[in-house]
N, C-alpha and C positions, 0 to 999 in steps of 0.2 A: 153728267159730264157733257152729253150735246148740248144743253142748256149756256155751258160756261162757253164751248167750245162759239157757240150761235155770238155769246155777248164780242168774244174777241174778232168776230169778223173772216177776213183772211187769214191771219194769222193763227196759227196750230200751234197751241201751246201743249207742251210735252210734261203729265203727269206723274209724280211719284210717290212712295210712300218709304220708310226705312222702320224696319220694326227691330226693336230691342230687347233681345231675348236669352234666358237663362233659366228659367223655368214655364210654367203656364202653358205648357206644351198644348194640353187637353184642345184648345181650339184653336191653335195658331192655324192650322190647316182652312177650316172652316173662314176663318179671316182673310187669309190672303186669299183665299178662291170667290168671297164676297166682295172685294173689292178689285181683282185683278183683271176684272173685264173692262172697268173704267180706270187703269192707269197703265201708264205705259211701260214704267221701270217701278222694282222690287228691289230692294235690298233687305238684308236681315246684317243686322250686327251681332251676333255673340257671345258668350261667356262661357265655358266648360266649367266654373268655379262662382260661388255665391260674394259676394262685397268682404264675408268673413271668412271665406276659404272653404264653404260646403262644395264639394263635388255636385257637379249636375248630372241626374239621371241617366243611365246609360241610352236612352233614346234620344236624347240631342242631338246629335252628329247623324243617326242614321235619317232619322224624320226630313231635318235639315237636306241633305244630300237626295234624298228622296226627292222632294219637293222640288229642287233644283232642278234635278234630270227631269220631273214633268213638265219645268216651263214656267213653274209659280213664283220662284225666285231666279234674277235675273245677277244677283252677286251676293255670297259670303263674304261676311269679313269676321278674323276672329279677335275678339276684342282683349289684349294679354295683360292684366298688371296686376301687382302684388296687393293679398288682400293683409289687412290690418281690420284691429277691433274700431278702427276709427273711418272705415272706408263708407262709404256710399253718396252722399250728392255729389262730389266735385267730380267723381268717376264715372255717375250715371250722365253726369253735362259731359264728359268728354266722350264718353259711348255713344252718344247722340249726334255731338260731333264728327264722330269718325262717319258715320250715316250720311249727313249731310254734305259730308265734303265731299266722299264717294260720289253721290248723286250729282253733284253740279253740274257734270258733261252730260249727263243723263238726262235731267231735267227742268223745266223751268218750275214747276211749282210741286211741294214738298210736303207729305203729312207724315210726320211721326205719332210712330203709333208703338204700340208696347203686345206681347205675344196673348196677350189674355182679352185683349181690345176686340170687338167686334160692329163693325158696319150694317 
């Protein structure tokens, strides 16, 4: 990131990432602490429920909240909509969404990333 930070001059451009999560827990941690020294804002979007209505793991919410209170995640959001046998792309475009729009005040430049993703 000095590298980018060097091309833009004066200008301090402000870093993000938003990850999209519902399972994959195993490295989510590992992820955001690899990349959270080079960006400035963290968000996590989401799901307590699969596209088809599976339950997620009961360590979602505590990891999540965990995380949060250390400082690795700078917003939750929890991402609510009804699953059907017919859900998943237009749902996971608006999950991602919801990330993005989040971040706009946050920051100027943006990686989505997904909980199983690592740097």
């Amino acid at each position: 990131m000095k590298i980018l930070r060097k091309i833009f001059g004066t200008r301090n451009p402000r870093w993000g990432v938003t990850y999209s999560v519902y399972d994959g827990l195993e490295i989510l941690e590992a992820s955001i602490r690899s990349i959270r020294p080079h960006v400035d804002y963290v968000n996590v979007v989401y799901s307590d429920i699969s596209w088809y209505g599976v339950p997620a793991g009961p360590e979602l919410l505590p990891l999540l909240k965990k995380l949060k209170k250390a400082g690795l995640i700078d917003e939750l959001i929890k991402f609510d909509f009804e699953p059907t046998e017919h859900s998943g792309g237009h749902l996971e475009t608006q999950k991602r969404q919801m990330g993005l729009d989040a971040a706009k005040g946050a920051c100027d430049y943006l990686l989505l990333s997904d909980a199983d993703e690592l740097y």
